[in-house]
C-alpha positions in Angstrom: -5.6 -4.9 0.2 -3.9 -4.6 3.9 -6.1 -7.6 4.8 -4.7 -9.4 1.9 -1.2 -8.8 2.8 -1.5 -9.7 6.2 -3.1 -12.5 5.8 -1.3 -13.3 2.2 -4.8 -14.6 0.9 -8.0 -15.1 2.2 -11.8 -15.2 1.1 -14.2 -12.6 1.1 -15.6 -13.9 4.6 -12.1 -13.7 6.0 -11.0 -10.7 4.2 -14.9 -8.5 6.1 -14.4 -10.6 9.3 -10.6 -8.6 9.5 -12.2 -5.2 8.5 -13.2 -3.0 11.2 -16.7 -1.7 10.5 -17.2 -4.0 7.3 -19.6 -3.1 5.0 -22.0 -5.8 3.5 -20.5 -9.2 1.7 -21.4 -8.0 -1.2 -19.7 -5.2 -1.4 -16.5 -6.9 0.1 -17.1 -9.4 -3.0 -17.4 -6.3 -5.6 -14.3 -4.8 -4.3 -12.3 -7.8 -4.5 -14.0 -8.4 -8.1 -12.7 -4.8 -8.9 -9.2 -5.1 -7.6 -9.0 -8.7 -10.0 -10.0 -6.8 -13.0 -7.4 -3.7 -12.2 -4.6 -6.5 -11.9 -4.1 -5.8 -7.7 -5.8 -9.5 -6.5 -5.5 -13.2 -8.2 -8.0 -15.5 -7.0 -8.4 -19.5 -7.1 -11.2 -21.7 -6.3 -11.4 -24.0 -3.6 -14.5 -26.1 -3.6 -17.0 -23.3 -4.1 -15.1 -20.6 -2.0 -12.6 -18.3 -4.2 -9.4 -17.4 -2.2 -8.0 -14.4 -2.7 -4.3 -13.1 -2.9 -2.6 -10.2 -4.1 -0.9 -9.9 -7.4 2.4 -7.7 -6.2 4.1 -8.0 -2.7 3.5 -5.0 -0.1 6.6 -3.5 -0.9 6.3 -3.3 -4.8 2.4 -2.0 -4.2 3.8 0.4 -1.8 6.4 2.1 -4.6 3.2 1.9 -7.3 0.9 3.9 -4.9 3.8 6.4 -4.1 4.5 7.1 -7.2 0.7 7.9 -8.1 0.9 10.2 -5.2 4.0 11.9 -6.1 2.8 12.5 -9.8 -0.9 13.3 -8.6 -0.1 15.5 -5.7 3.7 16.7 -6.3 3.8 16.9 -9.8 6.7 14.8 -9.4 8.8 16.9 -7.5 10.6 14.4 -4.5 11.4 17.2 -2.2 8.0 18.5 -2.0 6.3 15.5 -1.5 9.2 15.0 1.8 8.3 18.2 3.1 4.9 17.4 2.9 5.4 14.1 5.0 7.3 16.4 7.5 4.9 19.1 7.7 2.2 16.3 8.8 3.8 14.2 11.1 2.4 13.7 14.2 5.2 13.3 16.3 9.0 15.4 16.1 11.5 13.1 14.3 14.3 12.0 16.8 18.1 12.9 15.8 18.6 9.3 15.1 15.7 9.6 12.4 16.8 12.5 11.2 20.2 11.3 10.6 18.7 8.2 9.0 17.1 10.6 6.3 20.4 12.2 5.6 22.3 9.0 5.4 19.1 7.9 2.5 19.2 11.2 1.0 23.0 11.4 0.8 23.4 7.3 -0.3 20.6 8.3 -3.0 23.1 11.6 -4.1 25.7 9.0 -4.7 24.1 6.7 -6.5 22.6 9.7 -8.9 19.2 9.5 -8.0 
């Protein structure tokens, strides 16, 4: 999927060309058969290559997988799931991050979520 919005669509050549230690074309082609039938990829055909693209933008795939996360890992619960992300950062957040958080966390407070 990262290739995919990268590149915003690509074939299964270009999409195991972009991986890093790519398995076999066939398995890049059962993955991206998989991710059609789960409703993540669209494909058309162009001359006999398929070109794939996914369905949903980064951003709105981003808030679907988080939310699986927060209900799979945190049993819903926000402020676990933060302190989680803290706990594992590699790096110390700067004062100008941490300030960013509180501004989100205080803008979210107002707007009651």
């Amino acid at each position: 999927m990262d290739v995919l919005h990268r590149r915003e669509e690509a074939t299964a050549a270009e999409v195991r060309a972009a991986m890093p230690k790519p398995p076999g074309y066939s398995a890049v082609r059962a993955q991206l058969r998989i991710l059609e039938e789960k409703g993540y990829v669209k494909h058309r055909q162009e001359g006999a290559r398929y070109v794939f693209a996914p369905r949903e933008s980064r951003q709105t795939a981003g808030r679907s997988a988080l939310k699986r996360i927060l209900a799979t890992f945190f049993n819903g619960a926000v402020e676990h799931a933060v302190a989680g992300l803290l706990d594992a950062a590699d790096k110390k957040l700067s004062p100008a991050e941490l300030e960013k958080l509180q501004d989100v966390i205080k803008q979210a407070g107002k707007e009651g979520r």
